[in-house]
TORPA-4810 file (N, C-alpha, C, O; in nm, 3 decimals):
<nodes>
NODE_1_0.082_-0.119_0.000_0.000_0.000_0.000_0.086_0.125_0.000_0.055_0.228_-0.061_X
NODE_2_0.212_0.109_0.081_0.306_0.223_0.114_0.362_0.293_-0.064_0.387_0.402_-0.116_X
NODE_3_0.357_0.141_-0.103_0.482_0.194_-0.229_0.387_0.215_-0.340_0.425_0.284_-0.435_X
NODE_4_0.241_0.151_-0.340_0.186_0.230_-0.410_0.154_0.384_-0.422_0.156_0.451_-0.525_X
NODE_5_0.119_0.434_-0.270_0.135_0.620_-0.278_0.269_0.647_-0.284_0.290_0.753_-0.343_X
NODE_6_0.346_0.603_-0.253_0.502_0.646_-0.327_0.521_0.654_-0.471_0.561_0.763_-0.513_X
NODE_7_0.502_0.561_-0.555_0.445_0.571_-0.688_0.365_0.693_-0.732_0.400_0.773_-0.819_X
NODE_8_0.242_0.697_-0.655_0.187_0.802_-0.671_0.274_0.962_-0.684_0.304_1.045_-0.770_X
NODE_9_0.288_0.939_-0.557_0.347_1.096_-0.549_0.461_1.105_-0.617_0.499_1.222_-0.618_X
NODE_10_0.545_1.021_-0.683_0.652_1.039_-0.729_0.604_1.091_-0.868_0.647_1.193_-0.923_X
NODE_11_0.507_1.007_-0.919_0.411_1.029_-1.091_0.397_1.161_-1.110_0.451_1.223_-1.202_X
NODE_12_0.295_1.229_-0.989_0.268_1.316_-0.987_0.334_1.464_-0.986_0.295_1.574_-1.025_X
NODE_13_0.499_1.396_-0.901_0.575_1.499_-0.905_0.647_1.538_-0.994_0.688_1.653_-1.010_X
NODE_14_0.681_1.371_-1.109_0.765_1.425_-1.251_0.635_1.500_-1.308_0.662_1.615_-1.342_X
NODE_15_0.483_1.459_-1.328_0.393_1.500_-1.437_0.408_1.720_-1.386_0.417_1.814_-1.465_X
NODE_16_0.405_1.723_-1.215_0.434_1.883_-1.230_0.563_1.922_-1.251_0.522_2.031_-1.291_X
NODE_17_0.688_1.933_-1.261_0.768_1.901_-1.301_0.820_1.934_-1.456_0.909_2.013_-1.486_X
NODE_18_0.726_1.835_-1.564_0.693_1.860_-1.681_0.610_1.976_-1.727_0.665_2.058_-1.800_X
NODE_19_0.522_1.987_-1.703_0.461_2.089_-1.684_0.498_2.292_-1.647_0.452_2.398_-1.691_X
NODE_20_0.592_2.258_-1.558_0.660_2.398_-1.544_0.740_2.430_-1.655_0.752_2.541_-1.707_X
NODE_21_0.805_2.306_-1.693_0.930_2.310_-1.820_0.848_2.360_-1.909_0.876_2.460_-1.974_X
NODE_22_0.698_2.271_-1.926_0.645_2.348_-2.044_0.611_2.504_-2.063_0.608_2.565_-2.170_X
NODE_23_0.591_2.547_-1.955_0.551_2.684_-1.942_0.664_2.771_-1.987_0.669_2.862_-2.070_X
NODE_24_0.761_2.711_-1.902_0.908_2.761_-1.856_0.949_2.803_-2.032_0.971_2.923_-2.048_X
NODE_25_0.958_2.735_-2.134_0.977_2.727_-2.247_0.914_2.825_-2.343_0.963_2.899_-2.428_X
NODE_26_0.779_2.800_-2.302_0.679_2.873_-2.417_0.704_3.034_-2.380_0.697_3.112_-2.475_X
NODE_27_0.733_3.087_-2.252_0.779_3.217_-2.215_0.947_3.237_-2.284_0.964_3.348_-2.337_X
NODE_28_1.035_3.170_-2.287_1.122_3.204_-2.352_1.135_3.239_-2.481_1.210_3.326_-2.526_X
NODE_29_1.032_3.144_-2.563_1.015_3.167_-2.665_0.949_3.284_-2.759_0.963_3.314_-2.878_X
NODE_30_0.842_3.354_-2.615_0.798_3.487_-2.660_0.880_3.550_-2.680_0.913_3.591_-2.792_X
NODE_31_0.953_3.579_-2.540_1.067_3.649_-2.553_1.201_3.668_-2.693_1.255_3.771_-2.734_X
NODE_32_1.219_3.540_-2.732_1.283_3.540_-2.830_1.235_3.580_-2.954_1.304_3.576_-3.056_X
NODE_33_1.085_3.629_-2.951_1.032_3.625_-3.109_1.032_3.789_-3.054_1.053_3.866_-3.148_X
NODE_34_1.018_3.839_-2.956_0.986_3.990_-2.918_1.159_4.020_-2.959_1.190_4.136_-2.985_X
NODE_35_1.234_3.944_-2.961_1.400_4.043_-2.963_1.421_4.008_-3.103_1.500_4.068_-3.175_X
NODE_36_1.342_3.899_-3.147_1.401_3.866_-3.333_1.282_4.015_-3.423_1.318_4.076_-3.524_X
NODE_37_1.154_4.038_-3.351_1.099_4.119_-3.434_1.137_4.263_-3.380_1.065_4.361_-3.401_X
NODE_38_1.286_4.268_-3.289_1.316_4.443_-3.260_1.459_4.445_-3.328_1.547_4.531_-3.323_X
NODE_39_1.454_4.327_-3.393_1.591_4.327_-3.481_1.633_4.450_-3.597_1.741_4.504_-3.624_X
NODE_40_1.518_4.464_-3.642_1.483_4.562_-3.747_1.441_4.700_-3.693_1.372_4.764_-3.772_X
NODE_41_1.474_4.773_-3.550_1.436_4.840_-3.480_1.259_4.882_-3.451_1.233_5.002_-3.433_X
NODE_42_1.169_4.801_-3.448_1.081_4.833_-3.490_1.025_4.752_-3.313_1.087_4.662_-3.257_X
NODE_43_0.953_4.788_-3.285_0.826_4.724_-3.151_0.723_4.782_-3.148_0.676_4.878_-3.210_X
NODE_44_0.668_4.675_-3.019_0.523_4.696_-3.053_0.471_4.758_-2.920_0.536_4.740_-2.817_X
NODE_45_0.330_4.848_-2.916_0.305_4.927_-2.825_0.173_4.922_-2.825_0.114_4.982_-2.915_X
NODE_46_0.090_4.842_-2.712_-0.020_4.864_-2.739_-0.107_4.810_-2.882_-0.209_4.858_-2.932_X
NODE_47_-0.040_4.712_-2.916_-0.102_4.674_-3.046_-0.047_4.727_-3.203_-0.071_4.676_-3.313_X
NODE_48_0.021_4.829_-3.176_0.038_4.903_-3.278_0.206_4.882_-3.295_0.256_4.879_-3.183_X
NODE_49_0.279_4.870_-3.372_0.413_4.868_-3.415_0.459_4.965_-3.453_0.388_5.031_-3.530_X
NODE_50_0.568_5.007_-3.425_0.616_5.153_-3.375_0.764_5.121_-3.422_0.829_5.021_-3.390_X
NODE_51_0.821_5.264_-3.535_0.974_5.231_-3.526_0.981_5.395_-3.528_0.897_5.483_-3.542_X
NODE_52_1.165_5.392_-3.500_1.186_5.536_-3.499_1.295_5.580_-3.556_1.360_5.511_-3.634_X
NODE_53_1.323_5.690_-3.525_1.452_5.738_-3.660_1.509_5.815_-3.552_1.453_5.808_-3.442_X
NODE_54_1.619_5.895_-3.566_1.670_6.030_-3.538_1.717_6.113_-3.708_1.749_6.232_-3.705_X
NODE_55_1.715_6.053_-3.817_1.729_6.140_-3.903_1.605_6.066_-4.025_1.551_5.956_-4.025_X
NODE_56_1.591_6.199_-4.134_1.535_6.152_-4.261_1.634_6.230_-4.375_1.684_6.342_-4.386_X
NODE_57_1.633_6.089_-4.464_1.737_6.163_-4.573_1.710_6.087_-4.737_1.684_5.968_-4.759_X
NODE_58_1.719_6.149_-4.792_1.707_6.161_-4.920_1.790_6.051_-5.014_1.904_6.076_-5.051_X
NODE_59_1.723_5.928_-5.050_1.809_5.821_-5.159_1.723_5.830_-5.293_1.601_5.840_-5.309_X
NODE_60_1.831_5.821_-5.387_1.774_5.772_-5.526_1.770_5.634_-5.518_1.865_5.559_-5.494_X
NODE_61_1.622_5.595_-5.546_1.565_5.416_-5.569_1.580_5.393_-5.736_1.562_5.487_-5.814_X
NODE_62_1.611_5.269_-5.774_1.582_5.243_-5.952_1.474_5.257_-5.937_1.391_5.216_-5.855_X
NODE_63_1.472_5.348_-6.058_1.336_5.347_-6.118_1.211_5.480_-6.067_1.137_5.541_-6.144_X
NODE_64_1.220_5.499_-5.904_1.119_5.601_-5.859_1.191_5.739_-5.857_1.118_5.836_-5.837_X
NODE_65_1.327_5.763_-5.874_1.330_5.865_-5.829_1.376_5.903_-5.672_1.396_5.797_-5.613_X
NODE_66_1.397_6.005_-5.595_1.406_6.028_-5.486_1.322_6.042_-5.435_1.239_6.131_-5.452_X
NODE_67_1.324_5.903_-5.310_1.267_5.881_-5.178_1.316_5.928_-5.060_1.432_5.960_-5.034_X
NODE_68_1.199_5.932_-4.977_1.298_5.939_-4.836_1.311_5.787_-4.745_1.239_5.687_-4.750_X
NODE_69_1.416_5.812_-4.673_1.455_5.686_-4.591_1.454_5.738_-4.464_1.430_5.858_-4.453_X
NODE_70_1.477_5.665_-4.359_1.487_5.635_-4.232_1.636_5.647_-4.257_1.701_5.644_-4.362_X
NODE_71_1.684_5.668_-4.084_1.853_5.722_-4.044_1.875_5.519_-4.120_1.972_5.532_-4.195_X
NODE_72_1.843_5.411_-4.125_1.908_5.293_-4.153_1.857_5.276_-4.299_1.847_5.160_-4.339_X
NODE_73_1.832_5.349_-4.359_1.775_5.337_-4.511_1.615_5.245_-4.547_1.584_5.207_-4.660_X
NODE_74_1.552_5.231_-4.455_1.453_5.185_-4.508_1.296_5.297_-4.588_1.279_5.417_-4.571_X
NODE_75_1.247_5.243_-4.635_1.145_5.322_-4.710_1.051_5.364_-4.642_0.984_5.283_-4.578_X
NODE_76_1.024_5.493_-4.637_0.926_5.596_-4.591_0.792_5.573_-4.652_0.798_5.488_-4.740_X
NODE_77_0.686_5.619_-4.636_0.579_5.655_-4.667_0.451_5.722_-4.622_0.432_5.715_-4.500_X
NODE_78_0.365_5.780_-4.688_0.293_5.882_-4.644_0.112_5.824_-4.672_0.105_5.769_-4.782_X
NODE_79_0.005_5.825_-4.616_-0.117_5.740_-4.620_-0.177_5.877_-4.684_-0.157_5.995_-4.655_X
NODE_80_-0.259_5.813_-4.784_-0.355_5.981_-4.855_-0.482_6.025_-4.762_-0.549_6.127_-4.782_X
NODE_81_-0.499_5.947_-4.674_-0.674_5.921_-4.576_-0.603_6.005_-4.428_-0.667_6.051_-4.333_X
NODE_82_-0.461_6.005_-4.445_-0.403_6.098_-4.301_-0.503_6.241_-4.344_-0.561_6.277_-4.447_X
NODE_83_-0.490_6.284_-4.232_-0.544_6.457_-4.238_-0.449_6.537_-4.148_-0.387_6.498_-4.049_X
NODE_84_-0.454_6.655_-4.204_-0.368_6.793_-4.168_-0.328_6.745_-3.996_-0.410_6.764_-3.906_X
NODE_85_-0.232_6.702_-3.978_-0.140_6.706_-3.846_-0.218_6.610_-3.777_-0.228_6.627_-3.655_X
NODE_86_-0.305_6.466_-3.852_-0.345_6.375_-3.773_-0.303_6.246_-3.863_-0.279_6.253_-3.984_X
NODE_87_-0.296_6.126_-3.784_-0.272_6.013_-3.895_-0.441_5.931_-3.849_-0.500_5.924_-3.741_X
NODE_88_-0.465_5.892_-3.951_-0.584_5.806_-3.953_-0.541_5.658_-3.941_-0.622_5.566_-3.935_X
NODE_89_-0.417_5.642_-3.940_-0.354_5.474_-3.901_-0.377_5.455_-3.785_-0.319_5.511_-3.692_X
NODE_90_-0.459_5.380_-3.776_-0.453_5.355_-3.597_-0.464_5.164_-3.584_-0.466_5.115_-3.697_X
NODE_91_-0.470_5.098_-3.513_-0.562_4.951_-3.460_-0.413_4.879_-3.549_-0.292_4.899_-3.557_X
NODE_92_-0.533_4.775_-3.613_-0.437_4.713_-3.714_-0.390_4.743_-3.805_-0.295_4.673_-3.839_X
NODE_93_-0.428_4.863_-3.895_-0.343_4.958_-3.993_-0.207_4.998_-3.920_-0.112_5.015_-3.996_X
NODE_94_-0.188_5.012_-3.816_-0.102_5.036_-3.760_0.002_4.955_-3.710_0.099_5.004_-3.653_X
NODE_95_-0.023_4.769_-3.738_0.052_4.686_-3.723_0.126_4.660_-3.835_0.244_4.624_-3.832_X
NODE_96_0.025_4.687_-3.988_0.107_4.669_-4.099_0.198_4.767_-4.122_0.318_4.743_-4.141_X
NODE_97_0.123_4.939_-4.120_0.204_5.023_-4.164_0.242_5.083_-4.039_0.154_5.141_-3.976_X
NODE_98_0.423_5.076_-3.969_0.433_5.137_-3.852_0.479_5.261_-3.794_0.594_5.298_-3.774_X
NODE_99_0.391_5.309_-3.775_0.432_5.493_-3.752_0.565_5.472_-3.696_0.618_5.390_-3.621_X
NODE_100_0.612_5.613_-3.782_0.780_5.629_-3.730_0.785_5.751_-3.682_0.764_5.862_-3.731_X
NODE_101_0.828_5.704_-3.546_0.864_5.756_-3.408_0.961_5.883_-3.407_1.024_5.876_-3.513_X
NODE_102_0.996_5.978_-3.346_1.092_6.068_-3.335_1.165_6.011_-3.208_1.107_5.983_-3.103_X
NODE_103_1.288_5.998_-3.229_1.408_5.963_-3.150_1.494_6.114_-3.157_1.573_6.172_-3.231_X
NODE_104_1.429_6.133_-3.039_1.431_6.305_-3.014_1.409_6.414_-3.095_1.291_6.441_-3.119_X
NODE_105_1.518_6.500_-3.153_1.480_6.608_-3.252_1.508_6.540_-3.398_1.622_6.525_-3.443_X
NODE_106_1.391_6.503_-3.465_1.452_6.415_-3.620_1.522_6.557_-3.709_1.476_6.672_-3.709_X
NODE_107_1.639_6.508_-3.778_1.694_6.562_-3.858_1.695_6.586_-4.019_1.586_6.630_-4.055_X
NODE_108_1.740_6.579_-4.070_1.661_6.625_-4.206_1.818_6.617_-4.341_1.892_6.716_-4.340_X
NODE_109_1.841_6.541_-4.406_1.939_6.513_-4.499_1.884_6.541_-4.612_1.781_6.478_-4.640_X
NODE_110_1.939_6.647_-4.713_1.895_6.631_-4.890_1.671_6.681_-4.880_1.595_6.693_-4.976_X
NODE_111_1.646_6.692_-4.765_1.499_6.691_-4.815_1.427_6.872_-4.816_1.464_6.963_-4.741_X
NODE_112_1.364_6.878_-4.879_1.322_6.995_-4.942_1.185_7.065_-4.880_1.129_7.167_-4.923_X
NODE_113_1.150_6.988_-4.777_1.012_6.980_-4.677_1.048_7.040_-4.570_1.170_7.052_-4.558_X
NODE_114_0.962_7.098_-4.458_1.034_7.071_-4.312_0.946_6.919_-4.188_0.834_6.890_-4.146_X
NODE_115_1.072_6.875_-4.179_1.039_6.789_-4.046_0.944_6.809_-3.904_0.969_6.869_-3.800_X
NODE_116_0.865_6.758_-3.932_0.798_6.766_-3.811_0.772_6.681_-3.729_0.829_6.573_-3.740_X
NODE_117_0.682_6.701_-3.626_0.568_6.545_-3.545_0.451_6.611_-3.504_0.432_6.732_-3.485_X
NODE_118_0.365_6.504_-3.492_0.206_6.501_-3.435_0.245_6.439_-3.326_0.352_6.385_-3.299_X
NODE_119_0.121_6.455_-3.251_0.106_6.380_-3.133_0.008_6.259_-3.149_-0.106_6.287_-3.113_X
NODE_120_0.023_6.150_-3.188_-0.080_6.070_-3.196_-0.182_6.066_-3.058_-0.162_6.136_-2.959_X
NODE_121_-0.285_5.979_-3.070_-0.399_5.951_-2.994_-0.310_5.903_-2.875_-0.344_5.938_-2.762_X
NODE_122_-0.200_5.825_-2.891_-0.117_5.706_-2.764_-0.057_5.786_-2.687_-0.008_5.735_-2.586_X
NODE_123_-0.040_5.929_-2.707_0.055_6.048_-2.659_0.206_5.997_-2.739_0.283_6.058_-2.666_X
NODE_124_0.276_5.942_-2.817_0.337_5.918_-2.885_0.370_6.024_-3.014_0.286_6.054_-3.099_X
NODE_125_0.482_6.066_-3.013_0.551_6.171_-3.101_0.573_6.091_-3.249_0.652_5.997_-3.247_X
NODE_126_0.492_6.133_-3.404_0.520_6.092_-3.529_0.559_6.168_-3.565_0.513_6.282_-3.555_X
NODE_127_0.712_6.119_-3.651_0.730_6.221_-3.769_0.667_6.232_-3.853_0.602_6.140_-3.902_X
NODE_128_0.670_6.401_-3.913_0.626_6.397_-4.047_0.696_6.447_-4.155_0.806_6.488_-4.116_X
NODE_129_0.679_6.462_-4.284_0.719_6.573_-4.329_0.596_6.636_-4.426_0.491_6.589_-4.469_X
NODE_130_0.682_6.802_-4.444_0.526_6.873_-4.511_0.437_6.824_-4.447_0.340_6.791_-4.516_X
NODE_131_0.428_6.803_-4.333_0.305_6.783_-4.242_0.251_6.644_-4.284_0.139_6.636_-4.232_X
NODE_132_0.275_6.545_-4.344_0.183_6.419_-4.374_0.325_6.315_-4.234_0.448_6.318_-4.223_X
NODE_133_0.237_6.257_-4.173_0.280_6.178_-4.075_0.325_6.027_-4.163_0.250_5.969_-4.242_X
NODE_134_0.486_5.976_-4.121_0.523_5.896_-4.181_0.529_5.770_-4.150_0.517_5.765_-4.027_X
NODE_135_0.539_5.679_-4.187_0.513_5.509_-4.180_0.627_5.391_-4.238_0.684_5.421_-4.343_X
NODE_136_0.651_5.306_-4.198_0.727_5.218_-4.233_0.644_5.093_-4.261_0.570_5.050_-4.173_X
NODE_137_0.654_5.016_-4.411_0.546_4.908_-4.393_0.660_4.771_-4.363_0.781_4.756_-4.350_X
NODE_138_0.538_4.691_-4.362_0.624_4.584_-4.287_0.653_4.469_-4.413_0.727_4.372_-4.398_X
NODE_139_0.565_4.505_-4.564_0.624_4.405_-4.612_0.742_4.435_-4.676_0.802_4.346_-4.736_X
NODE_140_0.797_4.580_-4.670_0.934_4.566_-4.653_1.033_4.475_-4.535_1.038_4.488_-4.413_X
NODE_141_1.112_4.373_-4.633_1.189_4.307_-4.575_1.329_4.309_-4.558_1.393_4.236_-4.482_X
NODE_142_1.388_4.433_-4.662_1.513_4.493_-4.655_1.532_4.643_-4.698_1.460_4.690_-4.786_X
NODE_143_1.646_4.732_-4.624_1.619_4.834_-4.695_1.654_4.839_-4.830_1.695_4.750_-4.904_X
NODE_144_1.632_4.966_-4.851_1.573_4.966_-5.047_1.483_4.930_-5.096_1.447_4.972_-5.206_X
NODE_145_1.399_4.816_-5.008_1.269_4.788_-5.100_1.133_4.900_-5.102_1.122_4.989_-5.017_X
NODE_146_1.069_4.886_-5.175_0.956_4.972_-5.172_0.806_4.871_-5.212_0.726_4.888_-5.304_X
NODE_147_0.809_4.770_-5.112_0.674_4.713_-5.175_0.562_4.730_-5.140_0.463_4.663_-5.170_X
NODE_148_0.574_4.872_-5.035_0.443_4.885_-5.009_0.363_5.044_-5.109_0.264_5.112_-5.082_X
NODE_149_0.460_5.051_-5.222_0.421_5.140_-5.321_0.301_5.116_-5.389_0.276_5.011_-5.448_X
NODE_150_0.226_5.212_-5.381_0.104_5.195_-5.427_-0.046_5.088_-5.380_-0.154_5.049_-5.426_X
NODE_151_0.014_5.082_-5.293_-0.082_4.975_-5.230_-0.229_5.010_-5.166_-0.222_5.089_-5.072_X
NODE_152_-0.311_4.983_-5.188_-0.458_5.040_-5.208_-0.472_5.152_-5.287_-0.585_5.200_-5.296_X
NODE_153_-0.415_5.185_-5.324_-0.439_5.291_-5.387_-0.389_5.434_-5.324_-0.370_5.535_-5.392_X
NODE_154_-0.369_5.425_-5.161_-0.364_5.539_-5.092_-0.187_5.529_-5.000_-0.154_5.638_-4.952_X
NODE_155_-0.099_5.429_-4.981_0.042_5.439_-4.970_0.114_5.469_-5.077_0.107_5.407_-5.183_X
NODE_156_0.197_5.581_-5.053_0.325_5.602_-5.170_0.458_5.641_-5.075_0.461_5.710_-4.974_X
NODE_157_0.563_5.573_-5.141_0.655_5.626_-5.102_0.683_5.802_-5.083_0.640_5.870_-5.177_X
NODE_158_0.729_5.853_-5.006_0.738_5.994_-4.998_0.863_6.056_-5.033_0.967_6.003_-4.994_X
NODE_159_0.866_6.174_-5.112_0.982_6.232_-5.194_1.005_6.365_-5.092_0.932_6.428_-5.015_X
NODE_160_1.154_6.374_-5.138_1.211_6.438_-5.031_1.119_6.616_-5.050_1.198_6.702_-5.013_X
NODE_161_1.013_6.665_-5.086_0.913_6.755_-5.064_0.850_6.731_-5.039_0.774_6.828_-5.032_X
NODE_162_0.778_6.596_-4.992_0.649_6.556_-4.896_0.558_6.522_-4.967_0.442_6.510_-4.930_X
NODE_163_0.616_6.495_-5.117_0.491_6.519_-5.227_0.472_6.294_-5.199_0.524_6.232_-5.106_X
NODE_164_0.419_6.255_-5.271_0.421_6.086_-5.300_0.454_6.080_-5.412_0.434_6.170_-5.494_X
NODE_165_0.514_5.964_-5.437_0.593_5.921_-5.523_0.515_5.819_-5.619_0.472_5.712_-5.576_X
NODE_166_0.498_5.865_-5.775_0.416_5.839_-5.853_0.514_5.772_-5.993_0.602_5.834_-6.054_X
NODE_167_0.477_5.654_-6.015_0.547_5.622_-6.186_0.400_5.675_-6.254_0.285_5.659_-6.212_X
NODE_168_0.467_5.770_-6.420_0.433_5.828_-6.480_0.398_5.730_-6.591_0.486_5.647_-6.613_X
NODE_169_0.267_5.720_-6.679_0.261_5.637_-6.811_0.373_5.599_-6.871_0.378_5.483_-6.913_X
NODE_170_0.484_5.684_-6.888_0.558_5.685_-6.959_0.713_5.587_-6.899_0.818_5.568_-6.962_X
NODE_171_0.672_5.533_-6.741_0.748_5.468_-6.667_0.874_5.576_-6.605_0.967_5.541_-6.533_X
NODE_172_0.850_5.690_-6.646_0.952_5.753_-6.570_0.901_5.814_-6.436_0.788_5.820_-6.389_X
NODE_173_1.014_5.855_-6.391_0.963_5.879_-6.183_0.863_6.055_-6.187_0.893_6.160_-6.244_X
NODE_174_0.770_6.029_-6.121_0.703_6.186_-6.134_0.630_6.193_-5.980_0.579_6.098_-5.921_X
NODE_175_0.640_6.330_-5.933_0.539_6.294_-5.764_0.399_6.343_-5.784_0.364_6.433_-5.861_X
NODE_176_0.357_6.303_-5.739_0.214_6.365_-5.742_0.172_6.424_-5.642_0.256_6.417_-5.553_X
NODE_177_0.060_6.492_-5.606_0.036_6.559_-5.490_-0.054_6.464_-5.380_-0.047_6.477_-5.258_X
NODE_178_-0.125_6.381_-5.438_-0.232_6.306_-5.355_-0.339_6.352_-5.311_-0.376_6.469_-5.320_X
NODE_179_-0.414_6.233_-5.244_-0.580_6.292_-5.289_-0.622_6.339_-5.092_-0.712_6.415_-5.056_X
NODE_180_-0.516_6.259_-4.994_-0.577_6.371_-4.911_-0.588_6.492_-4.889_-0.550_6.581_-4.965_X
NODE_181_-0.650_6.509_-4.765_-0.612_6.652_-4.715_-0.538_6.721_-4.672_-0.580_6.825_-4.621_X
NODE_182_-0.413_6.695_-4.674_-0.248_6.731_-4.600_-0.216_6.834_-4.732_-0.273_6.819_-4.840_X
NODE_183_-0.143_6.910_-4.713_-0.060_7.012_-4.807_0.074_6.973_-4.805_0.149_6.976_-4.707_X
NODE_184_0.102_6.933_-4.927_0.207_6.918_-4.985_0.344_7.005_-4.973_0.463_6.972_-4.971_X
NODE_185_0.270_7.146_-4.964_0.396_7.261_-4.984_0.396_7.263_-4.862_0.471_7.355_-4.829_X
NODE_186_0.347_7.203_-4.755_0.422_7.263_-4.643_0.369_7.394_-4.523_0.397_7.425_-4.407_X
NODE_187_0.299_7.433_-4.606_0.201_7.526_-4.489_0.084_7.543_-4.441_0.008_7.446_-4.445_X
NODE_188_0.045_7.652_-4.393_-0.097_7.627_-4.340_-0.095_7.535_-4.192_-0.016_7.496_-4.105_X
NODE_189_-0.252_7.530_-4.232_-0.254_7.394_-4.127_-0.210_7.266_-4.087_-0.231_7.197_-3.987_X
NODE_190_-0.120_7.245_-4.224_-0.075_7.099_-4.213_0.066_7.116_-4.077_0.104_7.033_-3.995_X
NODE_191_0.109_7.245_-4.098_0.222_7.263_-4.017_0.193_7.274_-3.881_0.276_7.265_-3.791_X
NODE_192_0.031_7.299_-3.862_0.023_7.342_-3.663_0.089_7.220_-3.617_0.108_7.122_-3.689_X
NODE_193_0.118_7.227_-3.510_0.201_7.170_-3.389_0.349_7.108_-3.435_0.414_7.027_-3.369_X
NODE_194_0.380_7.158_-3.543_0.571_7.155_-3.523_0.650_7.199_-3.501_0.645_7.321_-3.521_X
NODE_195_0.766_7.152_-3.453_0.888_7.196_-3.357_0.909_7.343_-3.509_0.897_7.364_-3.630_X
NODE_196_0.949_7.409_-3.369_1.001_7.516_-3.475_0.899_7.666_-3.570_0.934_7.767_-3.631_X
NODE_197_0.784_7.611_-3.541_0.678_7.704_-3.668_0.606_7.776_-3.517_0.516_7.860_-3.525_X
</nodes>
């Protein structure tokens, strides 16, 4: 009778035992997917994915013309549905395309706009430029790519005047102004609340 509850409790003590390991594991493993997806400087806040810069600067891409990049060269972009010194990305728009952050005062290389930020809804500081609040998408997988060009109709890469970045019939690089409500040139209302104005 003795060595049967010995049995017992011994069963019981490898089965908890097993059990912690399992836990023990599946937490490491968050952890490891949270430091493989901040590899690319980018995290997440509240649902929303968030990267940041301290500078924006001006590259020629084949084929588009001059874009702007992030201080590590990845591709910028500007949403046409943003409005004057607000971004309309919020929830899960905001997991694909991830607002880029100001890492203190953002700086400004080759671009023809002035730099700014909004305050999003999160109390969170976005850059912009010419007042349209900027984004990093995620199916970029290296810098230089631009595959989130043209996508619904309303992402374009952004040119170093804030304008979006448009291929012309003719396949050559041309910007266009876009169909939101943000101003392109830079003033007005698109500019309330930036450093500096």
């Amino acid at each position: 009778m003795s060595r049967h509850r010995i049995a017992l409790t011994v069963a019981s003590g490898i089965a908890s035992a097993l059990l912690l390991a399992a836990c023990g594991s599946s937490s490491d493993n968050s952890a490891a997917s949270d430091n493989s997806a901040a590899s690319d400087g980018s995290a997440a806040s509240g649902g929303t994915h968030m990267v940041s810069t301290s500078m924006l600067m001006a590259k020629q891409m084949s084929g588009m013309g001059s874009v702007v990049t992030d201080a590590k060269g990845w591709t910028l972009y500007r949403y046409d549905k943003d409005k004057a010194s607000m971004s309309m990305c919020t929830g899960s728009c905001a997991q694909t395309w991830m607002p880029v952050m100001a890492d203190g005062t953002p700086k400004a290389m080759g671009l023809k706009a002035k730099v700014g930020t909004i305050t999003r809804d999160d109390g969170m500081k976005q850059v912009t430029l010419a007042g349209w609040p900027l984004y990093r998408y995620m199916g970029d997988t290296k810098t230089g790519e631009m595959n989130g060009q043209g996508k619904s109709g309303a992402w374009y890469a952004v040119t170093p005047s804030g304008a979006k970045s448009a291929m012309s019939d003719g396949g050559s690089p041309s910007s266009g102004s876009g169909s939101g409500s943000g101003d392109d040139s830079g003033s007005g209302a698109t500019m309330s609340g930036m450093p500096g104005m």
